[in-house]
N, C-alpha and C positions, 0 to 999 in steps of 0.2 A: 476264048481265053481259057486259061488250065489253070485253076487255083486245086493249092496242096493243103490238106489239112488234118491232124491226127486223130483217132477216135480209139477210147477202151474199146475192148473186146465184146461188151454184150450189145453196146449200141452198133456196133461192127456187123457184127453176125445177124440182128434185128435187119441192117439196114439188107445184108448181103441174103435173108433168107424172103426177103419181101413183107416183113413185118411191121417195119417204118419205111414211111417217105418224105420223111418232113424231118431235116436236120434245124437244129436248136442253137443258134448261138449271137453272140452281141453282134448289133451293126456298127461295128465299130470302124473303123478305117478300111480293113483290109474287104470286110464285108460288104461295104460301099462301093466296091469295085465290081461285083458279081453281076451281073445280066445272066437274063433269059438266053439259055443256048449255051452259057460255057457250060463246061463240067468241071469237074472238083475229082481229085484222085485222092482215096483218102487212105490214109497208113495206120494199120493196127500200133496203137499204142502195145511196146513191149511183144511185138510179136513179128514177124515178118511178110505176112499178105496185105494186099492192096486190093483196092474196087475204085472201079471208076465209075462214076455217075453223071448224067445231065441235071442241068439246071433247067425244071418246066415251070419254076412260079414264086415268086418270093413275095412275104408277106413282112408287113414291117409294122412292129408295134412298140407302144412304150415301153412294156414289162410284162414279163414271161405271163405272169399273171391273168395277163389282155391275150394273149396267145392262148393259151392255153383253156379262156374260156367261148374259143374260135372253132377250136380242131379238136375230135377224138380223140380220147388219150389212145389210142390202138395204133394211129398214125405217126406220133409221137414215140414208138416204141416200145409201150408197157403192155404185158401180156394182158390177157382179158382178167385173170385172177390179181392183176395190180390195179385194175382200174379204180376200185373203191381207197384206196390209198394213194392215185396219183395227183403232184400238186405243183405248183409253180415253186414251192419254197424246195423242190427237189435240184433244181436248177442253181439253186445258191452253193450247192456244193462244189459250182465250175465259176457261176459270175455272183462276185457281192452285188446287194441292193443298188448301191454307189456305183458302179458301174453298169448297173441294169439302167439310172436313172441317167445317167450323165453320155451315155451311146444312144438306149433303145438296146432293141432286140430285132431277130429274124427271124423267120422260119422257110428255110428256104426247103423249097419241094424238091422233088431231086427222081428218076426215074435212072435204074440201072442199064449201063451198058453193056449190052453182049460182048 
């Protein structure tokens, strides 16, 4: 299965330069649909390139919070000089609390395709 989804620019280029491999986002309805093996074509926000990725592993938590005290912040996409500043309340900027608490959360692994 082919799920479409949008991303800014730096998580974009992170994801597209092999810097992240763990996209961030609520397990909400559509995310509940992902399996091991689809891929995801994801569309720069305000820009016009695309990446297409597999899906190798999703992880499911209550809140970013729990994720984020799982994985690497390096995997998650923050350079090595953001690490002592990376935080789950970074994430509130895309999902409120209320909605972190009332889905959950994912981190779905993701490996680029040639």
């Amino acid at each position: 299965m082919l799920h479409e989804m949008r991303l800014d620019t730096v998580p974009f280029d992170a994801i597209l330069y092999g810097k992240k491999d763990i996209e961030m986002r609520l397990y909400d309805e559509k995310r509940r649909l992902m399996c091991v093996g689809d891929e995801i074509l994801f569309y720069e926000r305000n820009g016009e390139r695309t990446l297409r990725v597999e899906i190798t592993a999703l992880h499911v938590f209550p809140s970013f919070e729990a994720l984020y005290a799982v994985f690497p912040a390096t995997r998650l996409g923050y350079d090595e000089h953001e690490i002592p500043t990376a935080s789950p309340e970074d994430m509130e900027r895309y999902y409120s609390l209320y909605e972190q608490k009332k889905w959950g959360v994912i981190g779905i692994e993701i490996r680029k395709k040639p």
